[in-house]
N, C-alpha and C positions, 0 to 999 in steps of 0.2 A: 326390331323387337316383334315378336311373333304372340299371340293370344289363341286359342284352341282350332284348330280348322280356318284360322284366316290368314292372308297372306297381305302385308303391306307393300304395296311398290311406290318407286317415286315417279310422277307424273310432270314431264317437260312443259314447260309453265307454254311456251310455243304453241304447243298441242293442243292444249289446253284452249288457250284463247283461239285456236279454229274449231276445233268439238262446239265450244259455248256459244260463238257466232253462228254457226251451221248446226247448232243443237236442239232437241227437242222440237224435231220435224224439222228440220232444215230452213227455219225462217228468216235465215240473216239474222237475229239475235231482234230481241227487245228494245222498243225505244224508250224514250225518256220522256215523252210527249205526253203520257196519261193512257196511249195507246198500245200500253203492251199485253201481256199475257192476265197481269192485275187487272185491265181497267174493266173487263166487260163488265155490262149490267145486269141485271136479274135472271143470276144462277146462283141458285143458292149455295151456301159454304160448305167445305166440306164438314160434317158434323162428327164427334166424338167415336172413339170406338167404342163397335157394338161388339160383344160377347157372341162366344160360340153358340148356337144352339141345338137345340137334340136333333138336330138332320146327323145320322151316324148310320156307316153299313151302306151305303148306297152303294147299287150296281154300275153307275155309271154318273159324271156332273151332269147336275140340274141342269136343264134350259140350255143345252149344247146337243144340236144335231147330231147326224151322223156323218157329215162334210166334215166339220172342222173337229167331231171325237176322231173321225180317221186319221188323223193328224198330227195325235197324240203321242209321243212312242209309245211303246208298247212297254219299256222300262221307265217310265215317268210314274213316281209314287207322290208328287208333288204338285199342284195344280193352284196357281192365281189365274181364278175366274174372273174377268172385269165383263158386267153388265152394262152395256149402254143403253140408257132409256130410251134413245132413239136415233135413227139416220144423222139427224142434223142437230141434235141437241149435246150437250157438253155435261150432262150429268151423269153418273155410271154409280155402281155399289159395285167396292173390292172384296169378294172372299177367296179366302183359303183353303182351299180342300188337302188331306192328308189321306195314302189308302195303305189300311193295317190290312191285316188278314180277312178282315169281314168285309170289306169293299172301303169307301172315303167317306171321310168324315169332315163333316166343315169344323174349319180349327179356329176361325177369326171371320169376321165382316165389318166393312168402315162406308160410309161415305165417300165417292170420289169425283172427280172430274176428270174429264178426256179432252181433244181437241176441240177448241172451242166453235171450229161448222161441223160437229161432229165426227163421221167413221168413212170409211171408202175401202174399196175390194183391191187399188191403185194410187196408190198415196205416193203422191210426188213431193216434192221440194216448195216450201210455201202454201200447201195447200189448207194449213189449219183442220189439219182434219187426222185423226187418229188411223193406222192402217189396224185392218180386219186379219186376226189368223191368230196360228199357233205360234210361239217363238221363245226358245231356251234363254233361260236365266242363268248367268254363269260367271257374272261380275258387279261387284258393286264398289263404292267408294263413298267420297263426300270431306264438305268442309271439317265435319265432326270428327272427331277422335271413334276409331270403330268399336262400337256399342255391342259386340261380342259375335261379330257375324260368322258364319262359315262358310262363304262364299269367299275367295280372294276380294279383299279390301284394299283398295287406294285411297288414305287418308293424305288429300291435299289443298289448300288455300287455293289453287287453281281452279277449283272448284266452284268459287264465287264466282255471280254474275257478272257485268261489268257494272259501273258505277250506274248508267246511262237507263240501264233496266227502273222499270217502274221501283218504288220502293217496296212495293209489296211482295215482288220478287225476289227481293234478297235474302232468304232462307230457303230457295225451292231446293238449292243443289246442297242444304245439310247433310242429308242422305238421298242415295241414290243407287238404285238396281238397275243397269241396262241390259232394255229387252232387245235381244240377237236380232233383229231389224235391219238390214244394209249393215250389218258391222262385222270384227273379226273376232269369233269368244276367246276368252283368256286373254284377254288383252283386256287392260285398264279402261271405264268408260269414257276417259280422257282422248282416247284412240280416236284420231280425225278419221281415218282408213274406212272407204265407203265401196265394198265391193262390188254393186251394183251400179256404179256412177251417181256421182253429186246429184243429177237432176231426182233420183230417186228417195234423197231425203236421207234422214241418219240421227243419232243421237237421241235417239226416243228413247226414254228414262219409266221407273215408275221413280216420282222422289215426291216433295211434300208440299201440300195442297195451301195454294194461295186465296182461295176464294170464288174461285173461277175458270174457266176453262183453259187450255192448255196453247201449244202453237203444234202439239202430234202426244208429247208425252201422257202418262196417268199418273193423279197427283190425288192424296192421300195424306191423313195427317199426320202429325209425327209418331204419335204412338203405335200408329199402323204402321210407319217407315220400318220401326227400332223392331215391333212383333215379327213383321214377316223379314228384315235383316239375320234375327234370331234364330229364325225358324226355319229359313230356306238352307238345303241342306246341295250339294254338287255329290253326295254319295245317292242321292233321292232323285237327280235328274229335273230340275224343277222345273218348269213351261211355265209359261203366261197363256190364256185362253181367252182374246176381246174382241168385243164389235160389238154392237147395237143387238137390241134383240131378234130383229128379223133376222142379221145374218146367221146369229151366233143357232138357232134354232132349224134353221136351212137346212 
């Protein structure tokens, strides 16, 4: 069954359970111990979405140098900006930039979180730290029934965490965008396939914010998930743009 611009596939439950072990930075999965992606301490949550504001027309995205705007294709009408507040911190704000005819316009901003030792220019496998760049958005899925995306969608239960994950884990993978990172696009983000080798990491998602910092992915609440699921368009070329502010301004 097909809904406007999205495509369903079915996702090998196999696959699955290697993407989710090796996912969202490559951490070996979640424990159960109180020590997983849930448990850190004092990072604040991610907070409610905030509404668009009159930032409209702009020449080029805010607070993004000319390192990583060179980056950009040159056909990207679509831009998730992820701010990191800093190197080593796990806090960040999601926006959405959209560019009409007059230049981009911010279309959304949320609350989010990143890897919970924060960002790196060389983000390995375990390293709890979110990798720094530009990187194509081109697939999404999730536990949920797809909320009207136009991204090819993979609505599947494989999607769940395993049991062992903290509890507060068990909604990250509702919704989920994977940002082209070590992986193969057009392929389901269930896709174990790590083209750079395993040690390099993989499975880094944006999907929905537990409270706290990440193990590599960017997490965001659900209303942020469902808006920019909605909103990301594969005719618009959509990127992701994150790293902390030093790099992102570089």
């Amino acid at each position: 069954m097909r809904t406007a611009g999205s495509v369903r596939r079915t996702a090998a439950v196999a696959a699955a359970g290697l993407v989710l072990l090796a996912g969202c930075g490559g951490s070996g999965g979640e424990r159960g111990d109180g020590k997983g992606d849930g448990a850190d301490k004092g990072e604040r949550p991610g907070g409610p979405a905030r509404g668009a504001s009159a930032t409209t027309h702009l020449k080029n995205i805010p607070e993004v140098g000319a390192a990583l705007r060179s980056r950009i294709p040159a056909g990207s009408r679509q831009v998730v900006a992820v701010y990191g507040e800093g190197v080593n911190s796990a806090d960040a704000t999601v926006v959405l930039y959209d560019k009409g005819a007059k230049g981009w316009d911010q279309k959304g901003r949320w609350a989010a979180h990143n890897g919970r030792r924060g960002w790196t220019t060389n983000h390995h496998e375990g390293d709890k730290r979110s990798p720094v760049g530009v990187f194509a958005l081109t697939d999404a899925g999730g536990v949920l029934a797809d909320p009207g995306a136009k991204l090819p969608y993979t609505h599947s239960a494989a999607f769940t965490p395993p049991s062992y994950w903290s509890k507060n884990t068990r909604h990250d993978f509702d919704y989920v965008v994977a940002i082209n990172y070590n992986r193969v696009k057009g392929t389901s983000p269930l896709d174990p396939t790590r083209p750079e080798g395993q040690s390099k990491g993989g499975g880094v998602w944006l999907h929905m914010d537990h409270g706290s910092g990440t193990s590599a992915c960017i997490s965001v609440p659900k209303p942020a998930m469902q808006a920019l699921l909605r909103a990301l368009d594969p005719a618009r070329n959509p990127v992701v743009v994150m790293g902390d502010k030093a790099h992102l301004t570089a």
